[in-house]
C-alpha positions in Angstrom: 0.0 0.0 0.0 1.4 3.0 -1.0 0.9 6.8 1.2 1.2 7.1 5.3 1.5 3.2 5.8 4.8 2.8 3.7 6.4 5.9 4.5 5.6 6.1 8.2 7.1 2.4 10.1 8.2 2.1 13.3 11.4 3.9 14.5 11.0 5.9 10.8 12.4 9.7 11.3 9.3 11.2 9.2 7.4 10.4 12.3 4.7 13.0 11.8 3.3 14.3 8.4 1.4 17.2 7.4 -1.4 18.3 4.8 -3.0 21.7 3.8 -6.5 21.4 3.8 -8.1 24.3 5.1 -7.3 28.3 4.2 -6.5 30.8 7.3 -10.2 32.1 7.0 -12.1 28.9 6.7 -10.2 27.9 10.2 -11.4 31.5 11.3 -15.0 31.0 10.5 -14.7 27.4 12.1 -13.6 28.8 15.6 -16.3 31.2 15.4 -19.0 28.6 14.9 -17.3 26.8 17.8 -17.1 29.2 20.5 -21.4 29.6 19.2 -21.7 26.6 20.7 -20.4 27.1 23.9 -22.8 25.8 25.7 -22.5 22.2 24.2 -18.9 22.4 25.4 -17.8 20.1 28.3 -15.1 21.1 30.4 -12.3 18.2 30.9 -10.8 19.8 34.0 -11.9 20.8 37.2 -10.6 24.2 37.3 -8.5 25.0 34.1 -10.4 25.8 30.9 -9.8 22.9 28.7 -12.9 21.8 26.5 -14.1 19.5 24.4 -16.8 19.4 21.4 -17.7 16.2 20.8 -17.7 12.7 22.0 -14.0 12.0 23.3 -13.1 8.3 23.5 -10.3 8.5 25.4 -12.2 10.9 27.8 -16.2 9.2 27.4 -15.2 5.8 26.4 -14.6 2.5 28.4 -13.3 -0.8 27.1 -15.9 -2.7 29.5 -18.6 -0.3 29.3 -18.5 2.4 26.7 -22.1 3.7 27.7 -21.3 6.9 28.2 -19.3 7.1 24.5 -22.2 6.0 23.3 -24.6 8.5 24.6 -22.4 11.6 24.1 -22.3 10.2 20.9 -25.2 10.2 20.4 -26.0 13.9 21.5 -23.6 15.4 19.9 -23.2 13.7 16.3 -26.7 15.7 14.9 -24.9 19.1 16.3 -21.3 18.3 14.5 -23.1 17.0 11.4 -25.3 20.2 11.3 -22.5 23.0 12.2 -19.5 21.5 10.6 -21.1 19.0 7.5 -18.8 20.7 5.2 -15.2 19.3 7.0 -16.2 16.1 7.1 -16.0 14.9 3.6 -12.6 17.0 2.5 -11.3 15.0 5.9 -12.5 11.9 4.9 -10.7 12.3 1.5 -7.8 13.9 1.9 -6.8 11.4 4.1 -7.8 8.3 2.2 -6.2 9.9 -0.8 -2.8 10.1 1.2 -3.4 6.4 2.4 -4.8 5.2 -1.3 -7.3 3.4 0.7 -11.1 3.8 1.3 -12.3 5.8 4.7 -15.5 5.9 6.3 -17.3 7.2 9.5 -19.8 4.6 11.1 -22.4 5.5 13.0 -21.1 3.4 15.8 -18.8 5.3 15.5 -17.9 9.2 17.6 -17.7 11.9 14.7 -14.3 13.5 15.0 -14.4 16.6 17.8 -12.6 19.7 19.2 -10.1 20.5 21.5 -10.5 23.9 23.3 -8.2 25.6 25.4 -8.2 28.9 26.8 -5.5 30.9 28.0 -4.8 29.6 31.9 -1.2 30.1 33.5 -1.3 25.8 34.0 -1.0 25.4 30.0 2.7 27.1 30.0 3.5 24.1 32.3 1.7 21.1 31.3 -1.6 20.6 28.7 -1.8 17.0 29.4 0.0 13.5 30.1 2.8 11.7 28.4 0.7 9.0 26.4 0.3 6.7 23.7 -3.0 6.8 21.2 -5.3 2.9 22.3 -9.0 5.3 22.2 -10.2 2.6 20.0 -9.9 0.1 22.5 -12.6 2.6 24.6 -15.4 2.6 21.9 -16.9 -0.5 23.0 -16.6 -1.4 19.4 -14.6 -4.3 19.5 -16.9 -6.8 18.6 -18.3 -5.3 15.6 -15.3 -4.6 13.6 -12.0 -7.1 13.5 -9.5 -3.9 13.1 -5.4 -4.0 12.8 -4.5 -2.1 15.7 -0.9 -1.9 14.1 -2.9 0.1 11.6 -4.1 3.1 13.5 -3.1 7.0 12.8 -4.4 10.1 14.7 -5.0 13.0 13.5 -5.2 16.6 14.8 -5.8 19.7 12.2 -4.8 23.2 13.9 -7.6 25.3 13.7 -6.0 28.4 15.9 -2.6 28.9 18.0 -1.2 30.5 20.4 0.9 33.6 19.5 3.8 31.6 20.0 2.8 28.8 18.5 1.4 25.1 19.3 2.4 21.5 19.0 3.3 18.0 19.6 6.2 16.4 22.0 7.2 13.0 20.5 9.9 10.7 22.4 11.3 7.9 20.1 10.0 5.3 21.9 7.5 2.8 20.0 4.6 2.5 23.1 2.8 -0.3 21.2 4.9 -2.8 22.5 5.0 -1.2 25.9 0.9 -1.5 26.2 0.7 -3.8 28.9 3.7 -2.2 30.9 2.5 -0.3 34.0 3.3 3.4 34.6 6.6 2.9 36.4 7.7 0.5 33.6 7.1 2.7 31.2 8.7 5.8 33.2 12.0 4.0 33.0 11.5 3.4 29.4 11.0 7.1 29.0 13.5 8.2 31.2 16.6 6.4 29.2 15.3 7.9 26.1 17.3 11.3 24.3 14.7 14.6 24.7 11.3 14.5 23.3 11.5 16.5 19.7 8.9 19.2 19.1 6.7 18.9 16.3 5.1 22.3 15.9 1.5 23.0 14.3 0.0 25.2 11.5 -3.3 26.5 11.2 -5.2 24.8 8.6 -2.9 21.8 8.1 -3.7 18.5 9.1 -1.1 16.4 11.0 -0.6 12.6 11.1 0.9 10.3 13.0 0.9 6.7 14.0 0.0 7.3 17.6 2.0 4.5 19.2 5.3 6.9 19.9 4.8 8.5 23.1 3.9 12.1 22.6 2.6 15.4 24.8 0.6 18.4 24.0 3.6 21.0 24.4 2.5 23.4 26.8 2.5 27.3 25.7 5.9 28.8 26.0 4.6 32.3 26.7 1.3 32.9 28.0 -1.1 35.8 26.4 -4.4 36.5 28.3 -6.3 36.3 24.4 -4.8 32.9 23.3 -6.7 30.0 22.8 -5.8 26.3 21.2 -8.5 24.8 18.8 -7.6 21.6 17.3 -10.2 19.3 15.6 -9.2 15.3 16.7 -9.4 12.2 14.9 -8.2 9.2 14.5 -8.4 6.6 12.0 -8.0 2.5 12.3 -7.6 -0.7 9.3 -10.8 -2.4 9.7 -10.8 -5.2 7.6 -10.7 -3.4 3.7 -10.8 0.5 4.8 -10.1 3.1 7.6 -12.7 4.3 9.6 -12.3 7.7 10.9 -14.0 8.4 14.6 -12.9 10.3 17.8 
């Protein structure tokens, strides 16, 4: 297969790859419609102002009991379908064009969301843990689709930064075969590895990667009272003969 899945193995240095798809404007209309829809927003934190729009897998979902994905799902697919119908399909395309492979959405199956963050003095020290990408294992979709978990990518498209800028921490470190480790294992791992590289962001361009190296949110290197961090999330997995694009 030609695209993302030959060019992007394990321990490859292109470990993150990016894709115009959206003007300056068109990502400024997008965060307007957005912040509209405040009120549909749920807050992820107790006290800092971090957001989502959306159902969140990693944040809603449960691999015994994936309820709750399901009925955030369910309230707030109509209200990304009727605000944002028009990102969906260039989405859907652009990245089966790079992967020369068929994508879908399911309906089983979280449309892909938002990240919100607003300007908080927290963000310049920390905007979330040191991770690796498993949210389909919390979908509670398991036993519908036989998927390649090998075969996974997420996805985050920049829709505003920070004045100084936004993006992605990424240690060399290949967490897939680390998944049953527990955090202290995996500490060590980290610990023995050279710095994390920063991978920054642009607005309007989608960024890929395979999910499975350990990566961060880099926090905000100088704080402005006006900046905010909108990102639209998704992530795509090999189900049997195409991709299928959720958050």
């Amino acid at each position: 297969m030609s695209g993302f899945d030959d060019r992007f193995a394990p321990n490859d240095e292109a470990i993150i790859s990016e894709l115009n798809l959206f003007s300056e404007q068109t990502c400024a209309e997008l965060c307007r419609r957005i912040h509209s829809l405040r009120e549909h927003w749920v807050q992820r934190h107790e006290s800092a102002p971090f957001f989502t729009l959306g159902a969140a897998s990693y944040l809603d979902g449960d691999r015994y009991d994936a309820a709750r994905y399901k009925q955030e799902m369910q309230r707030t697919r109509p209200l990304l379908s009727e605000h944002f119908a028009e990102i969906y399909e260039p989405l859907r395309l652009a990245f089966a064009e790079v992967m020369a492979a068929p994508c879908q959405y399911h309906p089983d199956l979280a449309l892909p969301g938002f990240h919100v963050y607003l300007a908080d003095p927290i963000f310049e020290r920390r905007m979330g843990s040191i991770h690796i990408d498993l949210q389909y294992e919390q979908t509670g979709a398991d036993a519908t689709f036989e998927v390649d978990l090998r075969r996974q990518w997420s996805l985050t498209l920049a829709l505003q930064l920070p004045r100084t800028g936004g993006g992605l921490r990424v240690w060399p470190v290949d967490g897939y075969v680390l998944r049953g480790a527990d955090p202290e294992q995996r500490a060590k791992v980290l610990a023995a590895q050279p710095k994390a590289s920063f991978h920054p962001y642009r607005v309007g361009a989608l960024a890929v990667h395979s999910g499975f190296l350990f990566h961060q949110i880099a926090p905000i290197t100088t704080l402005h009272p006006d900046d905010q961090r909108i990102t639209l999330q998704a992530h795509a997995i090999w189900a049997g003969d195409r991709y299928l694009m959720y958050w």
